[in-house]
C-alpha positions in Angstrom: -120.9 7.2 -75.4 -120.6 10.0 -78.0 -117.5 10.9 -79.7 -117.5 14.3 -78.2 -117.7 13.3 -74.3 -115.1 10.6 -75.7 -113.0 13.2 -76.5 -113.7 15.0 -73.6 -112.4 12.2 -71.0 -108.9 12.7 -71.6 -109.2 16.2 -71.4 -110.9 16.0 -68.1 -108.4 13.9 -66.6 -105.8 16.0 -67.1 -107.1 19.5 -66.1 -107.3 17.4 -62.3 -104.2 16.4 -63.3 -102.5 19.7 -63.7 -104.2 20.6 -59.9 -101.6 18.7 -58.4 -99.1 20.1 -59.6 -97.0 17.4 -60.8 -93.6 19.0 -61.0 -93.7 20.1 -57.8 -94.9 16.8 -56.3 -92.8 14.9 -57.8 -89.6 16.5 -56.2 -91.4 16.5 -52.7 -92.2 12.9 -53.6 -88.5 12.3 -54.4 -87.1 13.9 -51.1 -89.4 11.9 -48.6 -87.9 8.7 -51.1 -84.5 10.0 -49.9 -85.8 10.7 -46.4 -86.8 6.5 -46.9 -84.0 5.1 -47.9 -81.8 6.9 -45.4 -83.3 5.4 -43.1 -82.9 1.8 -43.6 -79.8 0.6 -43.0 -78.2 -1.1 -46.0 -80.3 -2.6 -48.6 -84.4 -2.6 -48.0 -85.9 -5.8 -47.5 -88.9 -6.4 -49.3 -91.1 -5.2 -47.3 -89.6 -2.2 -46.7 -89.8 -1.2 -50.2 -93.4 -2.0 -50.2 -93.6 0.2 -47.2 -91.8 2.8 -49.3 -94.1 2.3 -52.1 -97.1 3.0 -50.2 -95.5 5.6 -48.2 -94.8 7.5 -51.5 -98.2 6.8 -53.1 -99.8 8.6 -49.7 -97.1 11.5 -49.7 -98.2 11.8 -53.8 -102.1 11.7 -52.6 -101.8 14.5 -50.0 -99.4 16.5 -51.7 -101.8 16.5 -54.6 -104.6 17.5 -52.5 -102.7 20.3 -50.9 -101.8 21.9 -54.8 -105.5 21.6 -55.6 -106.5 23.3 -52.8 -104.0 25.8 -53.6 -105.6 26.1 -56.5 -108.8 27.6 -55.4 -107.4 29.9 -52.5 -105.1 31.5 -55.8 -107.7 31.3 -58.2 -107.7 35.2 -58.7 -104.2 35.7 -58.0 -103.6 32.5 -60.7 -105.7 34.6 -63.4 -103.6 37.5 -63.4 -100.4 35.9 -63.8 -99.2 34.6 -66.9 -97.6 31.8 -65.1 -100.0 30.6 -63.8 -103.1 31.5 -65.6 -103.2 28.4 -67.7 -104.4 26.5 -64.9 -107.8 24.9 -65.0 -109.4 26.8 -62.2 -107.9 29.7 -63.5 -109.3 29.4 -66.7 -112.5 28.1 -65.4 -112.7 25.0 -66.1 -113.2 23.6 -63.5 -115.3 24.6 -60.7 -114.2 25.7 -57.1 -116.8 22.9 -56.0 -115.5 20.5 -58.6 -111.7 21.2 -57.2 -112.7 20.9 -53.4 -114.0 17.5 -53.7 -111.5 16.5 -55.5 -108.6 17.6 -53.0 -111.1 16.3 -50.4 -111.2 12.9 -52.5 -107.2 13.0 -52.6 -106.5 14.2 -49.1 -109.1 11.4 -47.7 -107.5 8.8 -49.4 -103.8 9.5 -49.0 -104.3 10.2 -45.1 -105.9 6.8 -44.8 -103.4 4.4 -46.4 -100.8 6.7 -44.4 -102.6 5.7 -41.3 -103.3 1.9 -41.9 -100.9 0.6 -44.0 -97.7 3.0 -42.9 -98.1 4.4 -39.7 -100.3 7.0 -37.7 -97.3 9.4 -36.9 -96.9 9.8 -41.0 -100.2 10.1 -41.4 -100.5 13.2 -38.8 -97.1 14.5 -40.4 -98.6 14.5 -43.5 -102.3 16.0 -42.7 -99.8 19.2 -40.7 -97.7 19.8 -44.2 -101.1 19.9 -45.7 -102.0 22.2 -43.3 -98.9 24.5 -42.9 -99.2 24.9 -46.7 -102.7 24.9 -47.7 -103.3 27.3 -45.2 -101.1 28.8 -43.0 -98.5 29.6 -45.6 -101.6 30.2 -48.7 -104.1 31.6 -47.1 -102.2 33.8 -44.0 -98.4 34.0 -44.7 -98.0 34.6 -48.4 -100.5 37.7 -48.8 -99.6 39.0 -45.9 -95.6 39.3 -45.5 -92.9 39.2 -47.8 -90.9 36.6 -45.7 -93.7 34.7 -47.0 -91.4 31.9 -48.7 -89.2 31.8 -45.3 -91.5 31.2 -42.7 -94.0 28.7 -44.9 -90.9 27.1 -46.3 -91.2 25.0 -43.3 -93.8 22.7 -45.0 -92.0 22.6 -48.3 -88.9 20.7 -46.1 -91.0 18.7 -44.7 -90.8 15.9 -47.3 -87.5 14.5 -45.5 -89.2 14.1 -42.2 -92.3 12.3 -43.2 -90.1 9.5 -45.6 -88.2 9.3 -42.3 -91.1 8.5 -40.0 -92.2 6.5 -42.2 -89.5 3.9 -42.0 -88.8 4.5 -38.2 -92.0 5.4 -36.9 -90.1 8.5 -35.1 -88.1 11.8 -36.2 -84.7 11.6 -35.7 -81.9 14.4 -35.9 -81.0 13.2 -39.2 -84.0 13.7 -40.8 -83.9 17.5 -38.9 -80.7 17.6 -40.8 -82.3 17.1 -44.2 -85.1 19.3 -43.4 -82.5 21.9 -42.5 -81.5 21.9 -45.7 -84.4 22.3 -47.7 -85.2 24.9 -45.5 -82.5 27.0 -46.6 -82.6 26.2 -49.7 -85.8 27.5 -50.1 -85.9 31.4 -50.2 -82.8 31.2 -52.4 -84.3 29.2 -55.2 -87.7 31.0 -54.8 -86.3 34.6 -55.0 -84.7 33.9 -57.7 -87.6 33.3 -60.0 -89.3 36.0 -58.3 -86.7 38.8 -59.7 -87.2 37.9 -63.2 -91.5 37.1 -62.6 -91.6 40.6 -60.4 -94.1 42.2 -62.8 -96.1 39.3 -62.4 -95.8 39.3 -58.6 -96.9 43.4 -58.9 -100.1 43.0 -61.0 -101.3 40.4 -58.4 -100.8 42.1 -55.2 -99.0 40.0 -53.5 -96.0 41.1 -50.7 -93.4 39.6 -52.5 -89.6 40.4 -51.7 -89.0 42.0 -55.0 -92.1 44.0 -55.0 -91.9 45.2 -51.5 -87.9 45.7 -51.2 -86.6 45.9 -54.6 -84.4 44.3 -56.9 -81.4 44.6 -55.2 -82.5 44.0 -51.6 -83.7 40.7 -53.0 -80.3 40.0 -55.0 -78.7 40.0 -51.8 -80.6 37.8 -49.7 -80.5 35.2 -52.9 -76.4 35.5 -51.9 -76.4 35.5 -48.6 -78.5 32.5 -48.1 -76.8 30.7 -50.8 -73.9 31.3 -47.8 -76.1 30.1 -44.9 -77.4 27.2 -47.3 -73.6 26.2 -47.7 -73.0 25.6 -44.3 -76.4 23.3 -43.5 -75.7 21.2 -46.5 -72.2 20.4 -44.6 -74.0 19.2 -41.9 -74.7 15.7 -43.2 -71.2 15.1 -43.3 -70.0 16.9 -40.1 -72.9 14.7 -38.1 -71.5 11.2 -39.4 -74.7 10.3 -41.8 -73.0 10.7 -45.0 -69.0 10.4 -46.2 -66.5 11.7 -48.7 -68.4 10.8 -51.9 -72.0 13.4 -50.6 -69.0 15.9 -49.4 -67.6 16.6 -52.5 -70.6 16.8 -54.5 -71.9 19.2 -51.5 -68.9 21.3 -51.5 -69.1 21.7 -55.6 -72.7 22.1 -55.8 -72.6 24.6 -53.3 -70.3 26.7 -54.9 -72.4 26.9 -57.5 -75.2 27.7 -56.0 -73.1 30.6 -54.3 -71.4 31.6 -57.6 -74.6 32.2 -59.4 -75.8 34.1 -56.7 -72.9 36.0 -56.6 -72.9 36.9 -60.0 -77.0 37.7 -59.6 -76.0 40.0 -56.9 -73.5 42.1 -59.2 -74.6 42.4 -62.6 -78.3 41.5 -62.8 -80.3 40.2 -65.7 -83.3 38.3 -66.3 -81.2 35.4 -68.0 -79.2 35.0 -65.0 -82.0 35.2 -62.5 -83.3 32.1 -64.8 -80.4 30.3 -64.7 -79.7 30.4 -61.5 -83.5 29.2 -60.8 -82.7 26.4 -63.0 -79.7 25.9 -61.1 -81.0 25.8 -58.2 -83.4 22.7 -59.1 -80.3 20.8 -59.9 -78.6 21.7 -56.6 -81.2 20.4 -54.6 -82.0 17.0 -56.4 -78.3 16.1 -57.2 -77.8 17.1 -53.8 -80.3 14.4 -52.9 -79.2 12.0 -54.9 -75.3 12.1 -54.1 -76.8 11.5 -50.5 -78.4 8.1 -52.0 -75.1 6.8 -53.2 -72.9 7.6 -50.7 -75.7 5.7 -48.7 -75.0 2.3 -50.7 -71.6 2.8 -51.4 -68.6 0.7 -50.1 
């Protein structure tokens, strides 16, 4: 092998790399963990963490696939954005034949060890996500509406359910409870980064809130469903799946959601529409995560 191709490898690998997205599939990857180990009573045997493990790996292989495919359905779109035109198929690196296979290659593969090694209800959960997103949400919803973000954020709180079924085999209202959530908390956090990426949004013709209703418009729907969002992350508590330690985390969390929204609705700046983004991340994975030890505590 030459030094150049040697070089190359590496290289290689991680422009398929970057196709799935990783940041983004590790937090769905993280939720359907949470959607897991809600479901189990009490500490997991060892078997059921190998069923997690494999359940995860799946969710990872699919979720993957579905970014890749992304990929090539936003290729122009990708270009013309600066952030996103560092990608690899935006950049032309790698081929629109090149990527298909490969989400094929991932898709194939995560479906399957759903299927055999988790269980078939997953596996069809799974394959609909990649579906609803891939295209329903890419390829219909997103150039053609600018609630976009609310109607295809169905497959982005999806995560929950399919960790769920996983464990159970079934969808139960708890799991509708987290997927509420994420739901909500969708076109909040999404909006936000919209405001300050607007010119972006502009240049590549795409519907977005900002673009098609203006600044302002879109300042107060971050608020309002910071509001509604409020509410649904109460529910865990109010149905009897979760107790005083997820509460107060919820309740603070919340208001702080609501807070910077506030302040983004009143006296707007590009900073705050950042930090609130930022925020936003937090809200969701602490959020998460208080859920996992008020699970295991006493």
């Amino acid at each position: 092998m030459s030094i150049a191709s040697t070089l190359s490898a590496p290289s290689r690998f991680s422009q398929f790399y970057a196709l799935t997205k990783p940041r983004v599939v590790q937090l769905i990857v993280f939720c359907a963990l949470i959607g897991m180990v809600l479901a189990v009573p009490g500490l997991p045997t060892l078997q059921q963490l190998g069923q997690m493990a494999l359940a995860c790996a799946g969710v990872w292989l699919v979720a993957g696939a579905a970014a890749a495919f992304n990929c090539i359905v936003e290729q122009g779109i990708d270009a013309r954005m600066k952030r996103t035109s560092w990608r690899p198929t935006a950049k032309g690196e790698l081929s629109n034949t090149q990527t298909l296979l490969f989400s094929a290659l991932l898709c194939g593969a995560g479906s399957a060890l759903l299927y055999f090694w988790v269980n078939p209800l997953t596996m069809w959960l799974t394959f609909a996500t990649f579906v609803g997103y891939a295209v329903v949400y890419t390829v219909i919803l997103k150039p053609l509406t600018p609630q976009n973000i609310v109607i295809g954020g169905a497959s982005g709180a999806m995560p929950p359910v399919l960790g769920w079924a996983a464990m159970t085999g079934d969808v139960g209202p708890e799991a509708l409870i987290l997927f509420l959530i994420i739901f909500l908390w969708t076109p909040p956090h999404f909006w936000a980064l919209a405001l300050y990426r607007v010119e972006d949004y502009r240049k590549s013709g795409l519907p977005m809130l900002p673009v098609t209703h203006g600044n302002e418009f879109t300042r107060l729907q971050v608020f309002l469903y910071t509001l509604i969002l409020f509410a649904g992350c109460l529910m865990p508590f109010i149905y009897g799946m979760s107790r005083w330690i997820y509460l107060v985390a919820a309740v603070a969390l919340s208001l702080g959601f609501c807070g910077y929204a506030f302040a983004l609705w009143r006296n707007y700046s590009d900073a705050l529409a950042r930090k609130t983004f930022r925020f936003s991340l937090i809200h969701l994975s602490v959020l998460f995560a208080a859920l996992l030890v008020d699970h295991y505590a006493l």
